[in-house]
Structure formats: structure tokens, C-alpha cells
N, CA, C and O of each residue as an XYZ file, in Angstrom:
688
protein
N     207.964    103.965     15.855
C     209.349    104.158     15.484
C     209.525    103.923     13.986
O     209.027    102.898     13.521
N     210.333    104.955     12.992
C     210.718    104.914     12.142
C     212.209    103.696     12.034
O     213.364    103.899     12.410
N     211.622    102.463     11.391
C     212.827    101.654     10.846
C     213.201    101.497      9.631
O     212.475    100.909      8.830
N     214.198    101.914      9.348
C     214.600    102.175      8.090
C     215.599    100.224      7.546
O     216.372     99.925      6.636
N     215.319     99.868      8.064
C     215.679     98.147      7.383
C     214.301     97.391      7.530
O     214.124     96.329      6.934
N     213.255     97.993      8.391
C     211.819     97.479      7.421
C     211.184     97.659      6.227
O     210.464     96.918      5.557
N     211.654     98.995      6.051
C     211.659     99.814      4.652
C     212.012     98.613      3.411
O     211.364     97.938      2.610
N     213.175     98.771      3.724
C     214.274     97.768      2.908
C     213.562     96.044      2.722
O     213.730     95.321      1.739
N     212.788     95.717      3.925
C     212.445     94.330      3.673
C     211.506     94.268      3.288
O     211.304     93.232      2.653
N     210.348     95.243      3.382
C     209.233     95.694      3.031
C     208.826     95.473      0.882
O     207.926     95.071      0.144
N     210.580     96.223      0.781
C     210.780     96.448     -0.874
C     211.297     95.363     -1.483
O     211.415     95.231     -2.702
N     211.735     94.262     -0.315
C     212.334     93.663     -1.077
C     213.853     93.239     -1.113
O     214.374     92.155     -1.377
N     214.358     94.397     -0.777
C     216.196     95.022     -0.850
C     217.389     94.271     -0.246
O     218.501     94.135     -0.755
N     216.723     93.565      1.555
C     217.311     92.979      2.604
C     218.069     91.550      1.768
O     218.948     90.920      2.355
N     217.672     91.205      0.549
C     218.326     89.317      0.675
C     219.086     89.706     -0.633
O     218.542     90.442     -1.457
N     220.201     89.268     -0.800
C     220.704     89.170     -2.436
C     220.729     87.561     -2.628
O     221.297     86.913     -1.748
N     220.208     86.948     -3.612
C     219.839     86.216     -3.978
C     222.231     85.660     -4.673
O     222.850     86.135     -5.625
N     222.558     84.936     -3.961
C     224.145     84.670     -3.860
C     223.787     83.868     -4.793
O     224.529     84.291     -5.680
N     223.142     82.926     -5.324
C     223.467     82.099     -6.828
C     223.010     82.847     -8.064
O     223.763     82.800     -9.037
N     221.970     83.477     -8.151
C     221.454     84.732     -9.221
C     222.906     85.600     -9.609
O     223.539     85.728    -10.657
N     223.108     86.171     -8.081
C     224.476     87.321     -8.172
C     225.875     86.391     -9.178
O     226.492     86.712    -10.193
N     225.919     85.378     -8.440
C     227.165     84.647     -8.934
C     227.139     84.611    -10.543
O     228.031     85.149    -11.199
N     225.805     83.788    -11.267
C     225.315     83.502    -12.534
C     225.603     85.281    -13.332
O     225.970     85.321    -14.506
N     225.488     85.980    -12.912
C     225.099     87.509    -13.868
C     226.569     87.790    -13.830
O     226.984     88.461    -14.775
N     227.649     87.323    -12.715
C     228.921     88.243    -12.420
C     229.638     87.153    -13.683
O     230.450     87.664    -14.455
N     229.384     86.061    -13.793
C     230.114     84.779    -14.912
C     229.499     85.106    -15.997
O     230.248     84.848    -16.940
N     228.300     85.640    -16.431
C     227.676     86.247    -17.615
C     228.575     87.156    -17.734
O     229.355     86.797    -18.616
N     228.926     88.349    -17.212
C     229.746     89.476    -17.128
C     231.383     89.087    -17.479
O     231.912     89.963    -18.164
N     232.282     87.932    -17.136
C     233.128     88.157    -17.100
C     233.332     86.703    -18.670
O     234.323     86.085    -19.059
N     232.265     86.696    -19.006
C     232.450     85.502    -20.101
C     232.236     86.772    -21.802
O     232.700     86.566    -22.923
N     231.548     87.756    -21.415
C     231.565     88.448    -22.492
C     230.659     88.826    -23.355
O     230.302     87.712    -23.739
N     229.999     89.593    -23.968
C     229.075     89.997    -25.153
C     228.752     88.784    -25.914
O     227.539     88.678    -26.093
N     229.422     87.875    -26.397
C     229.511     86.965    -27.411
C     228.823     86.222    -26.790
O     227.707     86.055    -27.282
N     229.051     85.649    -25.814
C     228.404     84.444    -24.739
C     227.113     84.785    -23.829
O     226.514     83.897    -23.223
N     226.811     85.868    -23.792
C     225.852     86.153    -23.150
C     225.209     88.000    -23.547
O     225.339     89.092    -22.994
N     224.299     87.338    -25.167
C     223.521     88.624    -25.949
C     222.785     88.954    -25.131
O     222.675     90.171    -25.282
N     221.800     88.450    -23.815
C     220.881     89.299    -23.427
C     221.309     90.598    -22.369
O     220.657     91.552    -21.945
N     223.071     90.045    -22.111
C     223.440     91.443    -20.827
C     224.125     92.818    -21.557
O     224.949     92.970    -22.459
N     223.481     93.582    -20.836
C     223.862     94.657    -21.772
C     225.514     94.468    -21.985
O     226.271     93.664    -21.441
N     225.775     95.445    -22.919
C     227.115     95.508    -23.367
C     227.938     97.472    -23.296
O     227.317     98.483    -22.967
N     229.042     97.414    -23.614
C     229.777     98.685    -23.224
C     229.804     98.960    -24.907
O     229.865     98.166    -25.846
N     229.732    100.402    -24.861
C     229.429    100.384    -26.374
C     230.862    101.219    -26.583
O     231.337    102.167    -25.958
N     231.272    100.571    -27.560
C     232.541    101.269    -28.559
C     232.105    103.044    -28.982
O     231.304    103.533    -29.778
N     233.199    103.694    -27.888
C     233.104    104.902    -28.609
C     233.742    105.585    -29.802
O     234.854    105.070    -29.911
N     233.580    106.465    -30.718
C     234.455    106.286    -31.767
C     235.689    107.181    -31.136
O     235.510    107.804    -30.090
N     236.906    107.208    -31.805
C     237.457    107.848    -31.687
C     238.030    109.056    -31.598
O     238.486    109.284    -32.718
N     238.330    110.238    -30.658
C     238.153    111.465    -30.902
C     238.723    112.224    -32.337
O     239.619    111.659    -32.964
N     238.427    112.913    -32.595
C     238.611    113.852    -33.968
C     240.355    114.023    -34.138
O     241.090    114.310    -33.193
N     240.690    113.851    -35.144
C     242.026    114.352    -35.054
C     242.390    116.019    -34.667
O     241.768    116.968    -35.143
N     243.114    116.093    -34.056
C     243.389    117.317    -33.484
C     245.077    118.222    -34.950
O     246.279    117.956    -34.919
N     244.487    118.993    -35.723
C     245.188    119.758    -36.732
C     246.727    120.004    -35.901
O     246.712    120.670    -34.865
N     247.778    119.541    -36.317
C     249.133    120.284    -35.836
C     249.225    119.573    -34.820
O     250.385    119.710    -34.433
N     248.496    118.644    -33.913
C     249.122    118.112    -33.247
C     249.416    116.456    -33.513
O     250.496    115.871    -33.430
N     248.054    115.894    -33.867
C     248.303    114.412    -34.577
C     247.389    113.840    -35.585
O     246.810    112.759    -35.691
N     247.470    115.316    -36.551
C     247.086    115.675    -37.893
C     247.458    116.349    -38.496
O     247.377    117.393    -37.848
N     248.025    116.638    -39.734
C     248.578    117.321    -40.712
C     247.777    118.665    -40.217
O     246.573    118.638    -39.960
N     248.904    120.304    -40.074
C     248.510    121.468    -40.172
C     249.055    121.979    -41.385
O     250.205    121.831    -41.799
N     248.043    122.638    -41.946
C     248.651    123.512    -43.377
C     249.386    124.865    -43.362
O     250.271    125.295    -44.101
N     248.602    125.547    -42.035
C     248.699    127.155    -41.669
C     249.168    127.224    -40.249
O     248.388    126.944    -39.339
N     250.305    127.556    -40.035
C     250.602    127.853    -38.316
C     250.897    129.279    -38.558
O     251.356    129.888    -39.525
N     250.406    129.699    -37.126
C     250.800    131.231    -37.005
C     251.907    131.042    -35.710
O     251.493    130.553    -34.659
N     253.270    131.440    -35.842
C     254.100    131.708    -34.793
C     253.440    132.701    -34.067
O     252.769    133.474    -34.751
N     253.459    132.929    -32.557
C     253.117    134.155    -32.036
C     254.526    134.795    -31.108
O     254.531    135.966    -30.731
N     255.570    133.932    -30.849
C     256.969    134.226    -30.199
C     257.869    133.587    -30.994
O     257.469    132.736    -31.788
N     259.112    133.885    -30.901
C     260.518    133.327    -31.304
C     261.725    133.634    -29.752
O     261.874    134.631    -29.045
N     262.270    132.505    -29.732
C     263.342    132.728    -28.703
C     264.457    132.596    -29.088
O     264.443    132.053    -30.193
N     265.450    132.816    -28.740
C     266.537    132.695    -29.196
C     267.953    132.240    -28.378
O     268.340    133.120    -27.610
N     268.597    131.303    -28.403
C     269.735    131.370    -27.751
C     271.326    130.638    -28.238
O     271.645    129.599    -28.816
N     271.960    131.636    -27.737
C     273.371    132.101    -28.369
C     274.223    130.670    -27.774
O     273.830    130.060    -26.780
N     275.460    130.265    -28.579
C     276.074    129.384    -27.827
C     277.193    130.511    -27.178
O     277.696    131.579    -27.527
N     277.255    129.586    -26.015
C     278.050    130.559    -25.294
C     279.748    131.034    -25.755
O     280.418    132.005    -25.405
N     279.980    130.177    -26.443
C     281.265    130.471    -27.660
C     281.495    130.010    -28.526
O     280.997    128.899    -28.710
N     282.399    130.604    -29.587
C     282.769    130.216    -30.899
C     282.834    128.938    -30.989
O     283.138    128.301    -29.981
N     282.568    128.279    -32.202
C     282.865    127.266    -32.483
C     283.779    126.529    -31.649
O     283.474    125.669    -30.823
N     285.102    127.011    -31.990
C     286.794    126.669    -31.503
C     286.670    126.822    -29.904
O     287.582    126.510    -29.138
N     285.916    127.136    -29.658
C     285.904    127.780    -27.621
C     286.478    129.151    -27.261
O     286.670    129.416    -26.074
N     286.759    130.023    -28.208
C     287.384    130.974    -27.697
C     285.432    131.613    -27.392
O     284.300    131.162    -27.565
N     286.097    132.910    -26.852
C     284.722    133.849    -26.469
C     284.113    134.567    -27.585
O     284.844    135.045    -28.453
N     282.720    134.701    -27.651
C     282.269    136.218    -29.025
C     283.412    137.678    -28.851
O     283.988    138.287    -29.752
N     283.447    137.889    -27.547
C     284.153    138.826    -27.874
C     285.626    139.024    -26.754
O     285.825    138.384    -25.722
N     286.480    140.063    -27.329
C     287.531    139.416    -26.642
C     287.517    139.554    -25.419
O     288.118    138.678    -24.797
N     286.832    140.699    -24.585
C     287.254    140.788    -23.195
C     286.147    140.079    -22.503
O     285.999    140.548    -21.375
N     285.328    139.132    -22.768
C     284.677    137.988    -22.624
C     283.186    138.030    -22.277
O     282.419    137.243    -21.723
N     283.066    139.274    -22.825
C     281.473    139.787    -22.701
C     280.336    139.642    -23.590
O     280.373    140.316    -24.619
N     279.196    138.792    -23.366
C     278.371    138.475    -24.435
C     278.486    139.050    -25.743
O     279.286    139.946    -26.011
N     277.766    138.587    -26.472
C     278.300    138.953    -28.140
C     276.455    140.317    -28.115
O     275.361    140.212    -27.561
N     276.966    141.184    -28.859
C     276.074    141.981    -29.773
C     275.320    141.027    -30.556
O     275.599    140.732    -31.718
N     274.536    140.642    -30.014
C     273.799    139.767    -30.979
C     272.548    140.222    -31.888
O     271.685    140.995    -31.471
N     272.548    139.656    -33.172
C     271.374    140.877    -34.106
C     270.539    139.514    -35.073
O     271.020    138.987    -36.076
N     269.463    139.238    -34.559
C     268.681    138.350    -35.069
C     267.704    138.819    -36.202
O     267.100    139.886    -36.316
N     267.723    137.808    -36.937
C     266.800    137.914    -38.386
C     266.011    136.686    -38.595
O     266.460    135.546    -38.475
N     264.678    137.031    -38.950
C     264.012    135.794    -38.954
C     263.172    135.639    -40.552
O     262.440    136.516    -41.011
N     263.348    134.890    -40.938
C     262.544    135.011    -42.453
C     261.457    134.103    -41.943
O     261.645    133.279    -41.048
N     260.227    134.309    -42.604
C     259.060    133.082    -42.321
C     258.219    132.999    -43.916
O     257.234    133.610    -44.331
N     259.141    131.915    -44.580
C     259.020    132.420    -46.168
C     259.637    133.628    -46.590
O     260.819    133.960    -46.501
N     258.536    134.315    -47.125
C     259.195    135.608    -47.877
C     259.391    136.906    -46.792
O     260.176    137.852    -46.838
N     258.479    136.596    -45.923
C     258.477    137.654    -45.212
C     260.021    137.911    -44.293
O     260.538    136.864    -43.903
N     260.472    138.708    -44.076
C     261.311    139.004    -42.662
C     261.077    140.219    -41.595
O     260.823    141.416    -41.733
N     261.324    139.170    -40.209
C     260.972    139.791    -38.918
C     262.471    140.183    -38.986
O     263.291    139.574    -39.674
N     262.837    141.582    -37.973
C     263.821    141.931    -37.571
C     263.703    142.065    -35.793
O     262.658    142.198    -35.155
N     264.698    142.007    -35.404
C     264.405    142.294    -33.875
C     265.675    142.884    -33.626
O     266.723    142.888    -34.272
N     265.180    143.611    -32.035
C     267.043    144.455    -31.849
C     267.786    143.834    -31.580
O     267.526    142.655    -31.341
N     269.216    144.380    -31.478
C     270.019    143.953    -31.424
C     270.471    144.106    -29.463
O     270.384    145.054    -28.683
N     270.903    142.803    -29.311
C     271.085    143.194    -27.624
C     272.930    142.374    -27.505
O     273.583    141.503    -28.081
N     273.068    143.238    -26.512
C     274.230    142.350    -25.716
C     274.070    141.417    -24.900
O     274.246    141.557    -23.689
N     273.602    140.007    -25.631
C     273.292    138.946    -24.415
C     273.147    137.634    -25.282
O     272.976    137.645    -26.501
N     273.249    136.337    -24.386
C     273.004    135.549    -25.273
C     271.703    134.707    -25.587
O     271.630    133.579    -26.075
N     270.813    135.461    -25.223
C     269.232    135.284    -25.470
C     269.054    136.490    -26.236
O     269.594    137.590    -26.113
N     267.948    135.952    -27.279
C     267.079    137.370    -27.821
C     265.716    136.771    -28.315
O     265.443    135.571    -28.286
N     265.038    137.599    -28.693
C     264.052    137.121    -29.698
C     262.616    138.162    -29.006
O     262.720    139.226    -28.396
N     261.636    137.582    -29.281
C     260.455    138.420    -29.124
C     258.973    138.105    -29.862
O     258.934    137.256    -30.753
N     257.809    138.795    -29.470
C     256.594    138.508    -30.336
C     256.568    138.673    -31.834
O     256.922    139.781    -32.237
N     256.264    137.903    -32.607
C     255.974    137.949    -33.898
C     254.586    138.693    -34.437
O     253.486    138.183    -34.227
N     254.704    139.626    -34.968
C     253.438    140.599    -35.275
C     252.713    139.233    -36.549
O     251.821    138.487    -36.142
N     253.229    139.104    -37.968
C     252.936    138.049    -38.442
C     253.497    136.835    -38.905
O     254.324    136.492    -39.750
N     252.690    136.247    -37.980
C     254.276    134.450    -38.025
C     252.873    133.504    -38.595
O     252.512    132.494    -37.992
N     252.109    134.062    -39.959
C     251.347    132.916    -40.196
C     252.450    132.843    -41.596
O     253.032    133.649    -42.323
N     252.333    131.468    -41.467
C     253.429    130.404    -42.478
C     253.171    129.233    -43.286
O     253.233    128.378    -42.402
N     252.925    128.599    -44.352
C     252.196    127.671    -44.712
C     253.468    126.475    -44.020
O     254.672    126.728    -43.961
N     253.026    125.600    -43.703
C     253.476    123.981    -43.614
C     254.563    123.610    -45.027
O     253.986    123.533    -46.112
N     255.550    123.465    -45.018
C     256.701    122.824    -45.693
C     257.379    123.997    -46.703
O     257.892    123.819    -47.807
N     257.189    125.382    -45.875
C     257.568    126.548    -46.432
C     259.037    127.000    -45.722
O     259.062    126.758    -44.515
N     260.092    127.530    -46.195
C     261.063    127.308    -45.712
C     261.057    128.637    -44.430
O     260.529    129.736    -44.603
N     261.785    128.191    -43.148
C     261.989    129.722    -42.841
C     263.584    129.513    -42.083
O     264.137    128.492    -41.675
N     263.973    130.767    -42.100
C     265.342    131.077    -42.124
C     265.802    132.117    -40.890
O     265.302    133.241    -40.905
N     266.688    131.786    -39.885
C     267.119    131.928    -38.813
C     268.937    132.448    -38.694
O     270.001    131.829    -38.703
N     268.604    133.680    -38.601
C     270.281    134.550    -38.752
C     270.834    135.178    -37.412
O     270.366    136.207    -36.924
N     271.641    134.619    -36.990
C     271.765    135.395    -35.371
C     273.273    136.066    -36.277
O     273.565    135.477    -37.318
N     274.125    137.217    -35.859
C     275.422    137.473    -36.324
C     275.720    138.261    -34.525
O     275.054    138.647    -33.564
N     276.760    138.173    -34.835
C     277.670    138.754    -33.179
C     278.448    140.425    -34.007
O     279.488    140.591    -34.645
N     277.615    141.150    -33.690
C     278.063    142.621    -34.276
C     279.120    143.380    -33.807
O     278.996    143.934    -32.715
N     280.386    143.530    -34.601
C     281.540    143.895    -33.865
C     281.515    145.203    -34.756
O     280.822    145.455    -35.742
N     282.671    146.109    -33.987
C     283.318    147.202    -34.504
C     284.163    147.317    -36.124
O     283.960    147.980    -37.141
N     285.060    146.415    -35.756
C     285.151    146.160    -37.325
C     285.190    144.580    -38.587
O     285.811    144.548    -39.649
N     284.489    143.665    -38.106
C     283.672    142.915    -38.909
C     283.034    142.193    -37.577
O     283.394    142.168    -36.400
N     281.649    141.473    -38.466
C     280.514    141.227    -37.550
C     281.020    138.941    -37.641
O     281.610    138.310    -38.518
N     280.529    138.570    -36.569
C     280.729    136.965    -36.420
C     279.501    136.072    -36.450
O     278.706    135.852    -35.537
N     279.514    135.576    -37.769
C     278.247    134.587    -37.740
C     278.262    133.713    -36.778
O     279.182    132.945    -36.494
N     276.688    133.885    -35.996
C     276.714    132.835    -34.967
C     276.231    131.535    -35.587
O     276.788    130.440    -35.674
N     275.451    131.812    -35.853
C     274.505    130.860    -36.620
C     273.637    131.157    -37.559
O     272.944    132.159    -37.390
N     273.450    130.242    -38.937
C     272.188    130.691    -40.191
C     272.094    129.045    -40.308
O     272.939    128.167    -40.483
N     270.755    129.049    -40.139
C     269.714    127.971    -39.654
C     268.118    127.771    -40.638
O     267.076    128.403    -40.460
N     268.363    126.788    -41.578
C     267.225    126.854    -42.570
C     266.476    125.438    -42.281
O     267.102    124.378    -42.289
N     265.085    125.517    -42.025
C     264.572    124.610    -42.315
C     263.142    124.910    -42.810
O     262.749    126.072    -42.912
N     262.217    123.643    -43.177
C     261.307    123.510    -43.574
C     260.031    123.773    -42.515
O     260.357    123.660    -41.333
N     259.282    123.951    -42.650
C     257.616    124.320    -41.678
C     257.411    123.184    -41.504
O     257.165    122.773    -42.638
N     257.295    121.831    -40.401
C     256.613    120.691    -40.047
C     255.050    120.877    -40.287
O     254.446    121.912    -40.566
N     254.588    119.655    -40.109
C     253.088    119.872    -40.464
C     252.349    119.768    -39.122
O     251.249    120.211    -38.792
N     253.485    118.886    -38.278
C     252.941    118.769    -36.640
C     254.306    119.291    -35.802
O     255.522    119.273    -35.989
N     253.432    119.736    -34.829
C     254.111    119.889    -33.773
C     253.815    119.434    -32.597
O     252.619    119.419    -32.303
N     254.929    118.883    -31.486
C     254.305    118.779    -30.471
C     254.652    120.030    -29.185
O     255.676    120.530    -28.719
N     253.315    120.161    -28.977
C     253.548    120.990    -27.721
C     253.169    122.468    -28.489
O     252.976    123.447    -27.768
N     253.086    122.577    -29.709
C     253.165    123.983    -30.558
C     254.276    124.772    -30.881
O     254.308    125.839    -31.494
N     255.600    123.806    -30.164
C     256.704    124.559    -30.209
C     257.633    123.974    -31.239
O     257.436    122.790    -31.514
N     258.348    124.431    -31.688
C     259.099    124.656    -33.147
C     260.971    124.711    -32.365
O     261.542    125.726    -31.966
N     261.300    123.860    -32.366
C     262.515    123.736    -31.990
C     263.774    123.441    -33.044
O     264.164    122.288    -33.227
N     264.534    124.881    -33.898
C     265.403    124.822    -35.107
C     267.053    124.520    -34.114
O     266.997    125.103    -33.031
N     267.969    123.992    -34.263
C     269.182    123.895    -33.742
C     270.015    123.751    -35.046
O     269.736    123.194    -36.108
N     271.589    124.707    -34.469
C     272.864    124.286    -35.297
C     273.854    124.817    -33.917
O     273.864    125.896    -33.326
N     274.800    123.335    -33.670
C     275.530    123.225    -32.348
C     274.699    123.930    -31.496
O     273.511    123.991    -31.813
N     275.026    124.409    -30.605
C     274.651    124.825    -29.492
C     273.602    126.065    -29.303
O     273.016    126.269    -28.240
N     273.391    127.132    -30.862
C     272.987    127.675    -30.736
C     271.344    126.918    -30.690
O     271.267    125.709    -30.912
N     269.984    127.788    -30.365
C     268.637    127.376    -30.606
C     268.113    128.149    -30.780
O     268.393    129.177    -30.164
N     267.055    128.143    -31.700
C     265.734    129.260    -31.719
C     264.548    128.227    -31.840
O     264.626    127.239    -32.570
N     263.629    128.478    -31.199
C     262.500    128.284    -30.487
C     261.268    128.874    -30.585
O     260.954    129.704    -29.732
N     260.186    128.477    -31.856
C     259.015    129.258    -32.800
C     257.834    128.708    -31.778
O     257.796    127.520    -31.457
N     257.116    129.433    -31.417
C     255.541    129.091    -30.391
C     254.517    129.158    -31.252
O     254.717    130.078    -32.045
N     253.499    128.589    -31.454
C     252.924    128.775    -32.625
C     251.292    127.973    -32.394
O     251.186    127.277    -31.384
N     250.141    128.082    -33.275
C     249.497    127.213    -32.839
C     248.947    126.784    -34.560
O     249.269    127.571    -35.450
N     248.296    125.784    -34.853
C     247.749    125.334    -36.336
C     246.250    126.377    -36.005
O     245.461    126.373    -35.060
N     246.347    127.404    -37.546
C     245.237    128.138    -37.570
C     244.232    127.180    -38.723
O     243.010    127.298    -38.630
N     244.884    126.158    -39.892
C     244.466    125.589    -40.989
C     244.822    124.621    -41.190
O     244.465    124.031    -42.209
């Protein structure tokens, strides 16, 4: 007959030695300092800083912009009078450059950015207007600076209620 706990006593394996065990577990819980011959856990270094997220980015490329409308004027009246979303016509500067996008009846807009690379503390500029028949209603013009981090990759510009919303990732 195959016994597999003769095996074991055979090697050795069957007894734990309970004052040895005790002595190594009080070596263990007294520390490196107190006991140089047990091995020790070695300090790993720290991972790399990650660019744009919790390290300075120089170069982000936007790849979307979103956009959303407050649902009324300042004062509370409606964009338009018979109470139907505003014509809304968004403009996006990223520095020098400007994106245009169409113009929709709704109070979301926005879309993919062909080129949304931007240096870090470069200004960019955010124009929604409500396009009427005979004069047009600023919704919102929204300027800020390029952060150097982001979290999440997302770019969140606000004035009251309106938002636009840059997706982006650190290329530099």
C-alpha cells in the first residue's frame, strides 16, 4: 500500500518543531533591525510618474469636445420665445487655431477634434451663441488656460450652468 503520511515522516515533514516555529514568528514580528539574519521585504521604488496625470504634461491632444447649453437665460426666461432649444453655434479656439462645428437646435453640441494638440498653459477659448433671426444671444464665452494635469483626461471649462468638456490625453 501506497502511504502518503509515511512519505511525509520518512522526509521529515510530520512534526513542526512549536518552540523553533514560535522563536522565527517573534523574529518576524520584532523586525529587520532586531533580527539581520531573517530575510527582509525589500523597498520597491516608486512607480514612474505618469505625464498629465500626476506629472506635469507639456502637449495634450484633445480628441472630443462636448458641449452643454444652460437650459435658460441668465434671468430664467427661455433661448427662444416659443420655448424651443436655442440654435446653438459653437466655436472653439485651441490657441491660435479655431475648430468650428455646426450649428444645431439643441442644448448639447460639440464633436471630434481633427487637431486638439495644445501646449500646457496656452489659452483656449469657448463661444457657444443662440442664433436668432434678427440678433444672435450669447450663451456663453469661456477662456481659460491649458492645465498641466488632468484627472481622468478630461478638461472640464464652466460659466453658470453652461459646460464644455475637452477629452484629451498628454502626448509630451
Amino acid at each position: 500500500m501506497d502511504d502518503p503520511r509515511r512519505r511525509c515522516k520518512d522526509r521529515g515533514l510530520d512534526f513542526v518543531d512549536a518552540d523553533r516555529h514560535r522563536k522565527v514568528m517573534a523574529l518576524c514580528a520584532a523586525g529587520p533591525d532586531t533580527a539581520p539574519d531573517v530575510p527582509t521585504v525589500i523597498n520597491l521604488e516608486p512607480a514612474p510618474a505618469r505625464p498629465g496625470i500626476d506629472a506635469p504634461c507639456r502637449i495634450w491632444q484633445f480628441a472630443t469636445v462636448s458641449a452643454e447649453v444652460s437650459p435658460s437665460k441668465p434671468g430664467g426666461a427661455p433661448w427662444d420665445a416659443d420655448g424651443s432649444p436655442p440654435e446653438t453655434a459653437f466655436m472653439l479656439w485651441l490657441g491660435e487655431r479655431k475648430v468650428a462645428f455646426p450649428t444645431h437646435s439643441s442644448y448639447s453640441t460639440g464633436g471630434p477634434i481633427a487637431d486638439g494638440l495644445v501646449s500646457a498653459g496656452a489659452t483656449v477659448k469657448a463661444s457657444l451663441t443662440d442664433r436668432d433671426a434678427f440678433f444672435d444671444d450669447r450663451i456663453a464665452l469661456i477662456s481659460e488656460t491649458v492645465p498641466t494635469t488632468l484627472k481622468g483626461g478630461v478638461w472640464k471649462l464652466e460659466s453658470g450652468k453652461t459646460s464644455v468638456s475637452l477629452t484629451g490625453r498628454c502626448v509630451e
